[in-house]
C-alpha positions in Angstrom: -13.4 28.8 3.7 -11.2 30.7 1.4 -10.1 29.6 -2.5 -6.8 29.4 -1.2 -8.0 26.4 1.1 -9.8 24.8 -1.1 -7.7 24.4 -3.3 -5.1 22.8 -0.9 -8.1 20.4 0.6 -8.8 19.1 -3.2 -5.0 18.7 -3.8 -5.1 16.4 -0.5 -8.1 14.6 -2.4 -5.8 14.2 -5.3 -2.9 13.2 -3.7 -5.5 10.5 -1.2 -6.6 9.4 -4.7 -3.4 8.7 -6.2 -2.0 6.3 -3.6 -4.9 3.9 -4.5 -4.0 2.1 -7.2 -0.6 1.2 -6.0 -2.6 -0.3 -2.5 -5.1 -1.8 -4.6 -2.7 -3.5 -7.1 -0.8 -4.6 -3.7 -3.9 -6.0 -1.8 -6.0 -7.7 -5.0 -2.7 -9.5 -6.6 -0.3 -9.5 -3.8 2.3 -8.1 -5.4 5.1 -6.3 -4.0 7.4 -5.8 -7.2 8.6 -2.6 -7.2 7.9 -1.3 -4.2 10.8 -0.2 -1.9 9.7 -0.4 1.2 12.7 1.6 2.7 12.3 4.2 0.8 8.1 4.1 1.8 9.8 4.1 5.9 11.5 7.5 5.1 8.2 9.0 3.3 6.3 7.6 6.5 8.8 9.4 9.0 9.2 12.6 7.0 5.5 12.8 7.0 4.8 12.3 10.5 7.5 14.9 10.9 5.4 17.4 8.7 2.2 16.3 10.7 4.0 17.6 14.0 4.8 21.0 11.6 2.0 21.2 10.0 -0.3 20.8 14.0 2.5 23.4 15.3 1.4 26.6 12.4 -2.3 25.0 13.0 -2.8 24.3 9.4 -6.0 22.1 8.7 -4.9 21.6 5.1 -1.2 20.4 5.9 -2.5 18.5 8.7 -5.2 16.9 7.0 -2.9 15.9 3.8 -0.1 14.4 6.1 -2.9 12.1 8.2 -4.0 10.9 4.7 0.1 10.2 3.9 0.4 8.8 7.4 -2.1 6.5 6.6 -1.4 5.1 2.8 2.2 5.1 3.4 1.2 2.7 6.3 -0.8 0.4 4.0 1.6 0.0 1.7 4.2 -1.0 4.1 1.9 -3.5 6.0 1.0 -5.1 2.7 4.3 -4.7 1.3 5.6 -6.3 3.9 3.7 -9.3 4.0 3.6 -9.6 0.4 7.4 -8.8 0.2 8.3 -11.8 -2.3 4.7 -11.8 -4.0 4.6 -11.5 -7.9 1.7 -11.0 -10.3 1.7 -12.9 -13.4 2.3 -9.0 -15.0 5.6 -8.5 -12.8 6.6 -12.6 -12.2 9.4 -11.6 -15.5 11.1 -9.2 -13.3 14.1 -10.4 -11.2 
């Protein structure tokens, strides 16, 4: 594997990483303040659109890091859907 590839798999791993706490602080408290879930339905199309690229120029990093989009992006819309009204005590002063 070359540097160049690594260094794309452990940005995936970064970018994998970074979508937790957002699911977590979803899932534990139930709480969908803040999160547009429009705007998570446009991230989740554009992605799967990059997934077709990214399969087409045979990429395993691209490919790799759009699965792991794919796949968060659909968390948070399953839970932000079903927690669309849900407020934590932290966000319950927001309107």
């Amino acid at each position: 594997m070359h540097w160049q590839q690594m260094i794309g798999f452990i940005g995936t791993a970064i970018a994998a990483i970074a979508y937790l706490p957002q699911i977590i602080h979803l899932i534990k408290e139930k709480c969908s303040a803040g999160i547009s879930l429009v705007t998570y339905f446009i991230w989740v199309i554009s992605s799967i659109l990059l997934l077709i690229n990214a399969v087409s120029i045979k990429s395993p990093v691209f490919t790799i890091f759009q699965i792991c989009n794919i796949i968060a992006i659909s968390v948070i819309l399953i839970f932000g859907s079903i927690y669309r009204n849900g407020r934590c005590p932290t966000h319950s002063s927001w309107r």
